[in-house]
N, C-alpha and C positions, 0 to 999 in steps of 0.2 A: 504494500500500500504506500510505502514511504517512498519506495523509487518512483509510481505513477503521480505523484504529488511535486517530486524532484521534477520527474523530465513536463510536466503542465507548467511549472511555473518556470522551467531553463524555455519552455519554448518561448513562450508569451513576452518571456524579459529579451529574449532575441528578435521577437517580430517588434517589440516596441521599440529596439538599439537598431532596428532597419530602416524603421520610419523614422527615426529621430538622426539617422545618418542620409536618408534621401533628401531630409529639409536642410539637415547643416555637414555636409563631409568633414568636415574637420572631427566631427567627434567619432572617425572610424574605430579608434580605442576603444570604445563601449560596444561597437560590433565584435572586436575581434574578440575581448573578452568573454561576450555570449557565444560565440563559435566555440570556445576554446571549454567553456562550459556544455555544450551541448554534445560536443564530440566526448570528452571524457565521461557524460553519461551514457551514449548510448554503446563506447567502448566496454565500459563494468557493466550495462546488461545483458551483452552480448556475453563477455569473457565468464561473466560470474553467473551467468541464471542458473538454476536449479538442476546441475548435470546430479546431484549426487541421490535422486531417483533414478535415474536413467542409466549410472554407469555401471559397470559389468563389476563380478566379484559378487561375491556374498557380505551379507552384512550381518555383525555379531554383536549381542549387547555388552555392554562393559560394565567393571560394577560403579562407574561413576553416577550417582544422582542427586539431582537437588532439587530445589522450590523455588520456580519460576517467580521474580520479583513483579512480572505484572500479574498474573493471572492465582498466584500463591499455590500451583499444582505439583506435584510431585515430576520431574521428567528424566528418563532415560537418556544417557549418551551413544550410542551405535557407531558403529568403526566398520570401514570396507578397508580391508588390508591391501586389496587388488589397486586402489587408488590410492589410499591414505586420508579419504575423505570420513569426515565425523558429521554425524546427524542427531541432531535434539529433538526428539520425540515427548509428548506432552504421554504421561501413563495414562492407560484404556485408548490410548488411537491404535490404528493399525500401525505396527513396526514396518519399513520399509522392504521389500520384494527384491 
């Protein structure tokens, strides 16, 4: 939810540093800096979305657990050895596949 709220409001500050660079060029710096934000987001949701559903290996539960500071629930840590990738599972979800 956090990144759709990121890239809405990187977009909006970019269309507004477009119109605000077709009225005055000089202030190309405020474009280039929305570009420069809009690319390093849509770079981390490309690099980073959610492969550790997706990726091969098995996944094993660990004995790590603790309570979630928003939600106060108890949650599992999970380990795929085949990547090195860890998954926090909230207890009573499904464990990862």
């Amino acid at each position: 939810m956090m990144r759709l709220i990121l890239s809405v409001l990187t977009v909006c500050f970019a269309l507004v540093a477009l119109l605000i660079v077709v009225n005055q060029p000089a202030a190309w710096p405020i474009l280039l800096v929305a570009g420069l934000l809009l690319t390093g987001i849509i770079f981390e949701q490309l690099r980073y979305r959610g492969r550790a559903t997706g990726a091969g290996g098995t996944w094993n539960p660990t004995s790590e657990r603790f309570l979630d500071d928003m939600s106060g629930r108890p949650v599992t840590v999970w380990f795929n050895a085949a990547t090195g990738e860890r998954l926090y599972v909230e207890d009573g979800e499904a464990p990862p596949r």
